[in-house]
N, C-alpha and C positions, 0 to 999 in steps of 0.2 A: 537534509539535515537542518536542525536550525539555525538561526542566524546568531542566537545571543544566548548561551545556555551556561549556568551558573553551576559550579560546585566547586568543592575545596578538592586540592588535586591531596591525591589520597597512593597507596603504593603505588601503585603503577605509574605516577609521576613523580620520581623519586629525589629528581635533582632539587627542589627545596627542603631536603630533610636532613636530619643529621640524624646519627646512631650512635647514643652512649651507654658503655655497657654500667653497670652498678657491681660497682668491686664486691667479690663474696657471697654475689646472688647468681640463684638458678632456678628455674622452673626444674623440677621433674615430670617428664612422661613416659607412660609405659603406654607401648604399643603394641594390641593384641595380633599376638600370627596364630592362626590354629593352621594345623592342619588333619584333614579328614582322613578319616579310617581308609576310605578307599585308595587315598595317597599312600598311607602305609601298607597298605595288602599290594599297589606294585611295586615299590618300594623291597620289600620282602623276598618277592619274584625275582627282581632285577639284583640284588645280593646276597640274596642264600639260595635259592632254588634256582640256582644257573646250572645245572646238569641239564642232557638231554632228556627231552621228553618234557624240564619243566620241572623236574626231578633235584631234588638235593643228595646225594650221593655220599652219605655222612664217613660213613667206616667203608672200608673197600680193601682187601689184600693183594690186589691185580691180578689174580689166578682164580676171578670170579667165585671163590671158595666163600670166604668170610665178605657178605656184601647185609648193609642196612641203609636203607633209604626211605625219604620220605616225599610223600606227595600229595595234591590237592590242598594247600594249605588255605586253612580258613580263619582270617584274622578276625579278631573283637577288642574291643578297647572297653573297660570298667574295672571299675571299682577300683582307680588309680594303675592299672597294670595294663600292659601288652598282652593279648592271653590268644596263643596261635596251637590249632589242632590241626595235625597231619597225619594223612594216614602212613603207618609206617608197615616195612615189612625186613625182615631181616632173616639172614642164608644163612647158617653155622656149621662149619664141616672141618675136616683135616684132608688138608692135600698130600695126596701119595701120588710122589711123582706128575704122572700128565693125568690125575686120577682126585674127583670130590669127594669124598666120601661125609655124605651130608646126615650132620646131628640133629639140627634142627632146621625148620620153616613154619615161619611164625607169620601173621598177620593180626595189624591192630594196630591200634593209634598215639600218638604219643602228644599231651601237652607242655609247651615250654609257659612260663612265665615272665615276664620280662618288666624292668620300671626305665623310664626313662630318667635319663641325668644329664647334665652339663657338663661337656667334658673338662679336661685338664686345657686339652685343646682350645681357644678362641673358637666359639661361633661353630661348635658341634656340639649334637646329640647326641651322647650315646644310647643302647639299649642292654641294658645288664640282666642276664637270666637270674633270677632269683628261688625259681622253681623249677621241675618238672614232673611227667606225671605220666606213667605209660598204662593202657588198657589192651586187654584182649577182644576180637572182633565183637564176642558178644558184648564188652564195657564193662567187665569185672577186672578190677587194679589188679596190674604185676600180672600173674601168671605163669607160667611157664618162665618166662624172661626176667622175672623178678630177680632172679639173686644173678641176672648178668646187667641189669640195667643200671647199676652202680659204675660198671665197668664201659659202658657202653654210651653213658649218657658223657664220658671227660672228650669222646668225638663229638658229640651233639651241642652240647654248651658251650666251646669254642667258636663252632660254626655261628650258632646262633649269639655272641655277643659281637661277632663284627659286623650286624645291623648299627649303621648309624648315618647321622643325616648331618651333609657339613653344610651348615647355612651361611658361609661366608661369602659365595655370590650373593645373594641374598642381602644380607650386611654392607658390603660394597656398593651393590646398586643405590642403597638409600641412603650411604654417605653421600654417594656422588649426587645424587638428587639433594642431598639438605643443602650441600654447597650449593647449589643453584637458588635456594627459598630465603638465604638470608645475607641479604647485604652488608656484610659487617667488617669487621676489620680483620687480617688474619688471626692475632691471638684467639679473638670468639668464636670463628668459626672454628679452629682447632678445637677450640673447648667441645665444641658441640659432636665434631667427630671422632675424638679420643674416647667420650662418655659412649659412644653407640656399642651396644652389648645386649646379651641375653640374659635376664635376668630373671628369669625365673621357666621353670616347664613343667608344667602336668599334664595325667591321661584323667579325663574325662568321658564320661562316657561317647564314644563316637569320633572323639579325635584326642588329637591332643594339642593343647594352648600352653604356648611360650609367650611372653612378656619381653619386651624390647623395650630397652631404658636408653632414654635422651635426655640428656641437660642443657636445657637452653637458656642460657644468660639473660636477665632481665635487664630491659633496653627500655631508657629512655626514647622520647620522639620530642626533637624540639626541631619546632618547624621556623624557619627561619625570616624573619622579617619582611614580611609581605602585606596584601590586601587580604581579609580575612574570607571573601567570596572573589574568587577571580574570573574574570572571561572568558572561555574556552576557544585557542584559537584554532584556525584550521587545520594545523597538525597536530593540535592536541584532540581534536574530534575524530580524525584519523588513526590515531593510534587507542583512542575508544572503540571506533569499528574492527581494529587489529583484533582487540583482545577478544571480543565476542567470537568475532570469525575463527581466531585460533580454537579458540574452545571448541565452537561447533565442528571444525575439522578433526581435533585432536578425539572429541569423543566418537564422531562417526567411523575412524580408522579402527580405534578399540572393539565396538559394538560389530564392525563388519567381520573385526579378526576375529572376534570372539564363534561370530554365526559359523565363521568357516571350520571355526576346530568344534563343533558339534553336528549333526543330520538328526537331535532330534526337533521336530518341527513345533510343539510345546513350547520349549527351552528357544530357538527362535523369535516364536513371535513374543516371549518374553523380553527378548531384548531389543527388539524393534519399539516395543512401549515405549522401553526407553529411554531412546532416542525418539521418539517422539514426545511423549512429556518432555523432555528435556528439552526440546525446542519450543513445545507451549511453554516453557516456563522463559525460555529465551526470548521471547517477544515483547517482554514485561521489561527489558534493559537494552534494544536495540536502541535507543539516544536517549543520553542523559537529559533526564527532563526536569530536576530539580535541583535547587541546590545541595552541595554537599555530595553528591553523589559519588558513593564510591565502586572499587572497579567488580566490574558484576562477575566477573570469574572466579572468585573461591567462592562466594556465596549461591553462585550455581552447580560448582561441584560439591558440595556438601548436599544439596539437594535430589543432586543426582546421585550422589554414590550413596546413599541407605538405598537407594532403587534397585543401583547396577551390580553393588559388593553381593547379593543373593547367588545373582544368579554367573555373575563370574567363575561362585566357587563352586556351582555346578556344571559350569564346563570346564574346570582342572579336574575335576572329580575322575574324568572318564579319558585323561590324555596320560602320555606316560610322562616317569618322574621328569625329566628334562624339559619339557614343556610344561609341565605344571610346576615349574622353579618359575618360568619366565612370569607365569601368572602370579605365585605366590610373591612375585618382588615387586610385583604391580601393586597387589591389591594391599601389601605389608606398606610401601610406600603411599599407598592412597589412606589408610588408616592415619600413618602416622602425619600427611595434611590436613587429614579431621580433628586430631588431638591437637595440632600446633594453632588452627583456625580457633581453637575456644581460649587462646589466650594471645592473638593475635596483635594486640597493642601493647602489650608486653615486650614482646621477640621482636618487632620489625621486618616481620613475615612478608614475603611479596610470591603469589605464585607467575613466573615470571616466563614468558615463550619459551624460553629456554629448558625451564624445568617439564614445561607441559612435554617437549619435544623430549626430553629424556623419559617423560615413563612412559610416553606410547612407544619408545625404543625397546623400555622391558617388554613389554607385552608380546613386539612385533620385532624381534631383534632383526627379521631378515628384509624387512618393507625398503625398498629402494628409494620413496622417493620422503621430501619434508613432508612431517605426520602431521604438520600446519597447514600444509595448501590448502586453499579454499578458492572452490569453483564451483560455478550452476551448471556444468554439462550432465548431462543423462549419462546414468553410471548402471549399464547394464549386468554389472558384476552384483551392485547392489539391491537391483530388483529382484535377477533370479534367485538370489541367497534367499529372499524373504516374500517370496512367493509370488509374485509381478508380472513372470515371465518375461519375455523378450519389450525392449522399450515400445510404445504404440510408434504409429507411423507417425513422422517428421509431418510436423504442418507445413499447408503452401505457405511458401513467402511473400506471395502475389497472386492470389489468383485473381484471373479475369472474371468481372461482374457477370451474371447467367439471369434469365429469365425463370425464375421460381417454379417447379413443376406444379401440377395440375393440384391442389390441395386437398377437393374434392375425392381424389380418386388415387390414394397413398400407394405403395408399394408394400406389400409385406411380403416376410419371408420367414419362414420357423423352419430352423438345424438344428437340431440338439448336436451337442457336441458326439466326437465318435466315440468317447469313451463311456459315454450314457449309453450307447445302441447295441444290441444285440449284433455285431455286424466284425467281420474280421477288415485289418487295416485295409486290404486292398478291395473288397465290399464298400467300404465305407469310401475311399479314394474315387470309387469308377461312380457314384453316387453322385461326390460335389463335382464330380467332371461334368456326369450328363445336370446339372443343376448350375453351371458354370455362364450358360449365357443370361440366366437370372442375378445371378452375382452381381454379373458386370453392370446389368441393369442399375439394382440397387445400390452396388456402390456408387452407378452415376448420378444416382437422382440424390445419395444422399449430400455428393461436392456440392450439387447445382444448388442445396436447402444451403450448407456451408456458406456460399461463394453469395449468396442472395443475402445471408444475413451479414455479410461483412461490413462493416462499421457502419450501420442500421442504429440508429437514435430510435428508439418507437415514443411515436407522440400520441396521442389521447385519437386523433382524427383518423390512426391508421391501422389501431389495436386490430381489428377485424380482418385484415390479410398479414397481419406481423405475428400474432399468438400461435394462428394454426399452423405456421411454418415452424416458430421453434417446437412447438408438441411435436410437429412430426420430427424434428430432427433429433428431438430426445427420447423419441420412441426406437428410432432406430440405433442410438445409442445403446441405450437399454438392451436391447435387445440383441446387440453386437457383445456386450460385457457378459449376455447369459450364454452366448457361443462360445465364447474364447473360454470361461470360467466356468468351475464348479455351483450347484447351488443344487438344492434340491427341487424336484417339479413343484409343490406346495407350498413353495416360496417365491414363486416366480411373480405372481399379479401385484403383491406387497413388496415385492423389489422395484417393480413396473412404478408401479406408486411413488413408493422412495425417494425415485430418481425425480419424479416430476414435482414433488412437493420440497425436496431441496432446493433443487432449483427456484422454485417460486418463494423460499425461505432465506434464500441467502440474495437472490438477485430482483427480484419481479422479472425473472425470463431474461436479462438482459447482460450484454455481453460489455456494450459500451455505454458513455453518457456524452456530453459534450462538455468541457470546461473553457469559458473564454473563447469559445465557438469552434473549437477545437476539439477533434474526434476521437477519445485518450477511454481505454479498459476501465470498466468500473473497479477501483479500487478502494480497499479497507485502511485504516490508516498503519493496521499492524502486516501489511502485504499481502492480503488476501486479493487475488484478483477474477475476474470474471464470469460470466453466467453462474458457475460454481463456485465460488470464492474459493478457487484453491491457494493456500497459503504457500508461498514460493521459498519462505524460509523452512519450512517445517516438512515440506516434502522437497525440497533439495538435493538432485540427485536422482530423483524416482522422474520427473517430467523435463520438459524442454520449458524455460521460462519464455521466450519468445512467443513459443507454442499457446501455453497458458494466458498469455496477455493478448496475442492480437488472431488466434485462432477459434471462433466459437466453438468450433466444432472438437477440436486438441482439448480445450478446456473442460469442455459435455465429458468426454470420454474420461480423463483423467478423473473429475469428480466422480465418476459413475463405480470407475475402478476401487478408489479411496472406499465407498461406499459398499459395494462388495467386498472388500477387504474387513471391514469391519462389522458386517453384518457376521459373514462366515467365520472369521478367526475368533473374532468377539464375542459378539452378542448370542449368537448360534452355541458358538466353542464353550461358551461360559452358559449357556443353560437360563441365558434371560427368558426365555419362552416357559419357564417351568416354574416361575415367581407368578403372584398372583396378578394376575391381568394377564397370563396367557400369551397367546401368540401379539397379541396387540405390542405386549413389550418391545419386539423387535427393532421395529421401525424406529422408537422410542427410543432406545438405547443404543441406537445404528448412528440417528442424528445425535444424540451428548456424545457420542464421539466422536465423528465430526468435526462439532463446533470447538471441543476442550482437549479432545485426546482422550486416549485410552484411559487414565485415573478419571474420566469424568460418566464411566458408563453408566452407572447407576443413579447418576443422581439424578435422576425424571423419576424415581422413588424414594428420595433419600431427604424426611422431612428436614432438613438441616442445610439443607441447599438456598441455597440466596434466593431472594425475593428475583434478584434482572434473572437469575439464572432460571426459574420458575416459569418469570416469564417466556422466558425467549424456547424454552421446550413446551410451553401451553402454548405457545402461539404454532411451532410446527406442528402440536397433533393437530391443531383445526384443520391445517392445510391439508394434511395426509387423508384425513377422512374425506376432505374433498375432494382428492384428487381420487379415494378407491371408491368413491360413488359414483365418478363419471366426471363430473363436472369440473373437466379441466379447464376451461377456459375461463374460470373465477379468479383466472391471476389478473383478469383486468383490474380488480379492485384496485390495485395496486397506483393505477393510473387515475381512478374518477375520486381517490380521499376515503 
């Protein structure tokens, strides 16, 4: 941290402030809730069509005689109305005795019309039939049934108006959360929790949006007599790191929950973005570095939620109603942070640990532990969720110096993986057995490259037995990441590349430097650390930091993965190859992601991109092309100027 770092302490330093409210004044905000068609189609399931089978069970005489029912309900939402088509089918007979004796048997459809309203009720919707509409299987009105649908429809319309949705959990979660956003005196805050209401609801096409009204009293800020730039002291730098940390804990708990209540793989690596953007953006406020500076947490959730709010509502979309309230109270409370943020000087807004702590509660009501913690262990839950598999192997702690194997005379080894081979699991098993004492080989020779390069300074007089050891050791990296992992065969030698031309873009090959004569990981000033500057805050959770700082070979591996990760989900996934420049794009748009994260993949085509940023992806295609000519050992430049 710094030693002397200026700013005006700002909410999050609350104690010189005062809060006066302005008699007779209030902000208005309406807070958009929608909710999707798909929420109302089980919505519908789970209150009118609770019969067996799935079945709405409308009319029924219990002597199986007189039975109408309906089924397969298919909702639509336009042109202001609820409009739900069911196939129906209805039984008409007179019972004699233990005996049916059946008049009619119909089959055909039946549509209800419905509007939504506010009830009389606080904080429900109702659904009021306004129509209905019956067809014959061919879809000619009425029918046969026509002059009994009059009579048949006073079962049907009842059933179908006690669709309704009581959004007073809902309501509650976000009072209890505003109590936490504003420091005020009790009167105001009443004020602000009496005003929470639904104030308005229509159907639009595909869902329908209700309005949520808050009145938030306009609040003076008079800051209290002090120095108008103060010093930051060691607790107050500390509780700078809190907030950040909270943040990043509070959204990785979200985004983790989120991947678990979906399996589609799409909709994953959307929200691993992210949180990854989100942590590139988080690097830009990890210490206050100027004056003034205020607390970087709501202006990183504003940045983050136009990102995240997508595609949350397409993991409620696919959960049932009860799990998609937990998200709707989420994302209805994250909205109404966005509307209170654009008048923040106003209110005397603070988003405050406590609040953050309550709405990753919505999200996750059942999480055991604080939705704050923040720790650098490897979080095996979190890799496999988002494609990683199992954590790599723990770095040595120690290992013992080795004599460098023979350089001249490398070790190779090509596996394709067994799910590429024409080969059944126990085939493919008796394979890497009899291929088993090569392994061992290879994995020995690759600790021995490891353990040789271990806090290795390379200096100008030694390039010539230092470069060929790390090329081999990133060969065998490489080529470990195309075993374990997917990739197509005709991506292989340009992945080979990749990995060597990173490397030589983000480190000159190197894993350490010396500072003050001391042997310390080459480090970036935003935590990027070694041979691959893997970024410690940004992948947090996915590596060992230990690993990553004082492991060459932990650190090879990890960037090589990051890099297959974004070749394949990315660059591949998104069809960079099919913009012009062709397969070349790859690599191109492997490394801007990389370096910025996923929003930066295109910009090694995107004339509108920064001149440094121009530069520093012109400067890795030179490398790449060197390294897939051959001429890997051009990293020396690095060392002669």
């Amino acid at each position: 941290m710094q030693a002397r770092i200026y700013f005006r302490l700002k909410c999050f330093l609350l104690g010189a402030l005062w809060l006066f409210p302005l008699p007779g004044h209030a902000i208005v905000l309406e807070v958009p809730l929608r909710l999707e068609q798909g929420f109302l189609q089980r919505m519908l399931a789970e209150q009118i069509y609770t019969d067996a089978d799935g079945e709405a069970r409308v009319w029924d005489d219990g002597k199986n005689c007189n039975v109408f029912t309906l089924s397969a309900p298919e909702l639509d939402i336009e042109n202001g109305q609820v409009h739900t088509k069911s196939v129906a089918q209805a039984h008409i007979g007179t019972a004699l005795r233990d005996t049916c004796i059946s008049i009619i048997n119909w089959n055909g459809f039946i549509e209800i019309f419905q509007e939504p309203l506010l009830s009389s009720s606080s904080g429900v919707v109702e659904f009021r039939v306004i129509d209905s509409k019956i067809y014959t299987e061919d879809g000619k009105s009425h029918g046969v049934l026509g002059t009994l649908w009059n009579w048949i429809k006073q079962y049907v319309h009842p059933r179908f108006n006690r669709l309704q949705l009581d959004l007073n959990p809902v309501l509650t979660e976000l009072k209890e959360f505003l109590e936490l956003l504003f420091p005020l005196n009790p009167d105001g805050i009443r004020q602000v929790l009496d005003s929470v209401s639904i104030g308005s609801v229509d159907a639009v096409d595909g869902r329908i949006e209700l309005g949520i009204r808050i009145d938030v009293p306009e609040y003076t800020v008079n800051v209290a007599v002090v120095e108008s730039e103060l010093v930051l002291t060691e607790d107050e730098l500390v509780r700078w790191e809190e907030a950040w940390q909270h943040w990043d804990a509070f959204l990785t708990l979200v985004i983790k929950h989120a991947g678990t209540d979906t399996d589609i793989h799409d909709l994953r690596s959307a929200l691993l973005a992210v949180l990854l953007d989100a942590r590139q953006d988080l690097l830009e406020v990890l210490v206050p570095s100027v004056p003034d500076a205020p607390d970087p947490v709501p202006g990183l959730f504003v940045k983050t939620w136009e990102r995240l709010a997508p595609e949350l509502r397409h993991v409620s979309e696919t959960l049932p109603t009860t799990s998609a309230l937990n998200y709707l109270s989420f994302i209805t409370a994250a909205d109404a942070l966005m509307a209170i943020q654009t008048v923040e000087e106003e209110t005397g807004f603070a988003l405050t640990a406590d609040a953050l702590r309550h709405m990753a509660r919505m999200i996750a009501p059942a999480y055991p532990h604080d939705p704050l913690h923040y720790d650098t262990v490897v979080d095996p839950e979190l890799r496999a969720l988002f494609g990683f598999g199992p954590p790599l192997p723990p770095p040595e702690t120690d290992p013992a110096p080795a004599e460098p194997p023979d350089a001249d005379q490398p070790v190779h080894l090509s596996l394709p993986p067994a799910r590429s081979m024409q080969f059944t699991g126990g085939m493919y098993a008796a394979m890497v057995m009899s291929l088993m004492p090569v392994l061992i080989v290879r994995e020995s020779t690759y600790r021995t490259l490891v353990d040789r390069l271990k806090d290795w300074v390379p200096t100008l007089k030694v390039l010539d037995e230092y470069l060929p050891l790390v090329r081999q050791m990133l060969d065998y990296v490489a080529q470990d990441t195309l075993q374990e992992k997917k990739l197509d065969a005709q991506f292989a030698d340009l992945y080979h590349s990749l990995v060597l031309a990173t490397a030589w873009q983000e480190s000159c090959w190197r894993q350490y430097i010396k500072v003050k004569g001391e042997v310390k990981p080459i480090r970036s000033h935003a935590g990027a650390v070694g041979i691959m500057q893997v970024n410690q805050h940004i992948w947090r959770g996915f590596y060992d930091v230990n690993g990553l700082q004082h492991d060459v070979g932990y650190n090879a591996e990890a960037g090589s993965e990051i890099l297959h990760h974004y070749l394949v989900d990315y660059a591949l996934a998104k069809g960079e190859q099919n913009q012009t420049g062709g397969i070349d794009n790859l690599p191109r748009a492997t490394y801007a992601l990389y370096n910025g994260g996923p929003k930066h993949m295109t910009r090694y085509r995107r004339e509108q991109a920064s001149a440094s940023l121009r530069a520093i992806d012109n400067a890795f295609w030179k490398k790449f092309q060197t390294m897939r000519s051959g001429n890997t050992l051009a990293v020396a430049e690095c060392y002669t100027g």
